[in-house]
Structure formats: structure tokens, C-alpha cells
C-alpha positions as CSV (number, residue, x, y, z in Angstrom):
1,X,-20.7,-68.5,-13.4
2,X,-23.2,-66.1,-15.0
3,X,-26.0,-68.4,-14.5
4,X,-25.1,-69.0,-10.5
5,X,-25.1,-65.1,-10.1
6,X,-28.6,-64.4,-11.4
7,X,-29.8,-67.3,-9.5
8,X,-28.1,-66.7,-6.0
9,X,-28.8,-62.6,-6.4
10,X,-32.6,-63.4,-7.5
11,X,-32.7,-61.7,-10.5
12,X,-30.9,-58.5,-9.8
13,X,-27.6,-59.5,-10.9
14,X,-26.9,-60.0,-14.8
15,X,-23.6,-60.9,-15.9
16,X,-22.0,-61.6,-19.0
17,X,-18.8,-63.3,-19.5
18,X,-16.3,-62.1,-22.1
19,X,-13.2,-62.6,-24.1
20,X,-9.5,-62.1,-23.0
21,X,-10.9,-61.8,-19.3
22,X,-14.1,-59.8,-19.1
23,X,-16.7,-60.0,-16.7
24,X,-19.5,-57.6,-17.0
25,X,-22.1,-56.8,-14.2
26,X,-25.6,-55.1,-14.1
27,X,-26.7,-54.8,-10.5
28,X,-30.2,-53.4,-9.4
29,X,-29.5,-52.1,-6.1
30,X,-31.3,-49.6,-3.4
31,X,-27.6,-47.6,-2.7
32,X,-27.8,-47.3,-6.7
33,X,-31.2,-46.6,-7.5
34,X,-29.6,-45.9,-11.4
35,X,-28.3,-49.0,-11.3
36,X,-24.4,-49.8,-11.3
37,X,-22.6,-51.4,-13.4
38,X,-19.1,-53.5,-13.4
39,X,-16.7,-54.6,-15.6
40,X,-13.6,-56.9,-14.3
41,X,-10.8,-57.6,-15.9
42,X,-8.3,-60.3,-15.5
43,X,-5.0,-59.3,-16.9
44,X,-3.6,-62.6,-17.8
45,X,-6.8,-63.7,-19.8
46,X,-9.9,-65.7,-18.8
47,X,-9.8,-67.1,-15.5
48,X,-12.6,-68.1,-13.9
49,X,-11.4,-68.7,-10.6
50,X,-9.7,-65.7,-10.4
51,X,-12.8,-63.7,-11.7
52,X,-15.3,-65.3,-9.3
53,X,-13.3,-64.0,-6.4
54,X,-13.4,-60.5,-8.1
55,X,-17.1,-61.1,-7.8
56,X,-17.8,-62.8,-5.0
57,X,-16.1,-59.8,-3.4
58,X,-18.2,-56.9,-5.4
59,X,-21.5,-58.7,-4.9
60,X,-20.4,-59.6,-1.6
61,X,-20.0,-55.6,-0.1
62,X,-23.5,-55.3,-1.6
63,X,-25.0,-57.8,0.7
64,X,-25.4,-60.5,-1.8
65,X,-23.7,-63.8,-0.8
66,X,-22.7,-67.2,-2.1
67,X,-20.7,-70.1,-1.5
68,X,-17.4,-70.8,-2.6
69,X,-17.6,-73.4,-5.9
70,X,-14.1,-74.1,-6.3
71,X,-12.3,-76.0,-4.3
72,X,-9.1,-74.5,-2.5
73,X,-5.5,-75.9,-2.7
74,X,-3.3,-74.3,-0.4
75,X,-3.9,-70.9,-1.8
76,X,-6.9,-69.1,0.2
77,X,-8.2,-66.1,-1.8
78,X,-7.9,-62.3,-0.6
79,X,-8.8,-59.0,-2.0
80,X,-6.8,-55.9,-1.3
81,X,-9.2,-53.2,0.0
82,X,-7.9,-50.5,-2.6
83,X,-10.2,-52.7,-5.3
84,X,-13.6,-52.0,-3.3
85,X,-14.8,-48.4,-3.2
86,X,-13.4,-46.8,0.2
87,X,-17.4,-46.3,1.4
88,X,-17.8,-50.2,1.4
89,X,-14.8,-51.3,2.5
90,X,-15.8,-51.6,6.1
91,X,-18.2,-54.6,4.6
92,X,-15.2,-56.7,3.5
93,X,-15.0,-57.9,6.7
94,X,-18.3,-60.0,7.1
95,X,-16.9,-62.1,3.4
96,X,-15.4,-64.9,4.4
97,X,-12.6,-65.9,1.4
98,X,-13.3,-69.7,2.1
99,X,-16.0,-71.7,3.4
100,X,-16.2,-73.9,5.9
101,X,-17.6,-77.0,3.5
102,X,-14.5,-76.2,1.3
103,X,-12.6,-79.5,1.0
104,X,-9.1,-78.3,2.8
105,X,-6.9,-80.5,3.5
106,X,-4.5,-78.5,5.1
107,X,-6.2,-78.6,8.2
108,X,-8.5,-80.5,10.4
109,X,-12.1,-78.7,12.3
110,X,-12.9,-81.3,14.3
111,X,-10.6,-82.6,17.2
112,X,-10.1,-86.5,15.5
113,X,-10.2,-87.8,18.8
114,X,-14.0,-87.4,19.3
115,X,-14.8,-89.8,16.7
116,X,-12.4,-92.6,18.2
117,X,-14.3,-95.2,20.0
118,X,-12.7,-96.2,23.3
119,X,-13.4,-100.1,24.6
């Protein structure tokens, strides 16, 4: 993961992955002009799933985005607004928890019946 954030922020994300479920983040960013940085914590130990939708999330209400990498069984991802500071919580809404190329097979986005050939 740490290698896809500085690549799809362009340099002006660093993270560094950590034991027992530490993720920490040094953003350059114009709101920050000190810089800012994160630190998430997954209580039950290293996840990485559940750490890049921490992220995502984070770098997400800073205008950076990124595509989903893990595929999605069932279980769609949310984030409860109290995590994201109340100032940018209004920018949750343009993340979108899943996308579109993500293999689910819980449902169809295509009406089947446009790809059946008729004699």
C-alpha cells in the first residue's frame, strides 16, 4: 500500500506501515501549509484492507483519489463521519466506497438482455 499512495498522490503523500496495525501519514497539502500528519490504528492488528479504507477515506476528503484494489465480497466499506474532522465531512460524499470495475457479483450493471442476439 505505501508504495500505491506516493504514486497515486504524486509525491505528497508518505506512508509508512507499522506493527500491530499502524499506518502513518505525511501529507503536503495547501489547507495544511505545516503539513499534517496521521496515524491509524486498527484495533484488531494489521489489516490491510481495513486500513486502506481508513485511507482511502482521509486522502480522499483531501482531494486525492484512487481506485479500489481489493476486491469486494458482499461487504461494501463505509466510514462513519465522526472519524473525518467535522470541516471535511461534507467531502465524504463525492468518495465512492466501491468502484464500478470492482468484481461484484451481487449484482448485475448491464441489462443481460442487450447482449442476447435475437434470430
Amino acid at each position: 500500500m505505501k508504495l500505491f499512495v506516493v504514486k497515486a498522490c504524486h509525491g505528497r503523500v508518505l506512508a509508512k506501515e507499522g506493527a500491530d496495525g499502524l499506518l502513518g501519514l505525511a501529507i503536503e497539502h495547501p489547507e495544511y501549509p505545516e503539513g499534517l500528519g496521521v496515524v491509524v490504528k486498527i484495533a484488531h492488528g494489521w489489516n490491510p484492507q481495513a486500513t486502506w479504507y481508513i485511507a482511502r477515506y482521509i486522502l480522499g476528503v483531501l482531494g486525492f483519489e484512487f481506485r479500489n484494489p481489493y476486491k469486494l465480497r458482499r461487504q461494501k466499506a463505509f466510514i462513519v463521519p465522526e472519524v473525518i474532522p467535522p470541516a471535511l465531512r461534507d467531502r465524504m460524499a463525492a468518495i465512492v466506497p466501491w468502484d464500478s470495475w470492482d468484481p461484484d457479483i451481487d449484482k448485475w450493471e448491464f441489462e443481460p438482455e442487450e447482449f442476447v442476439a435475437t434470430r
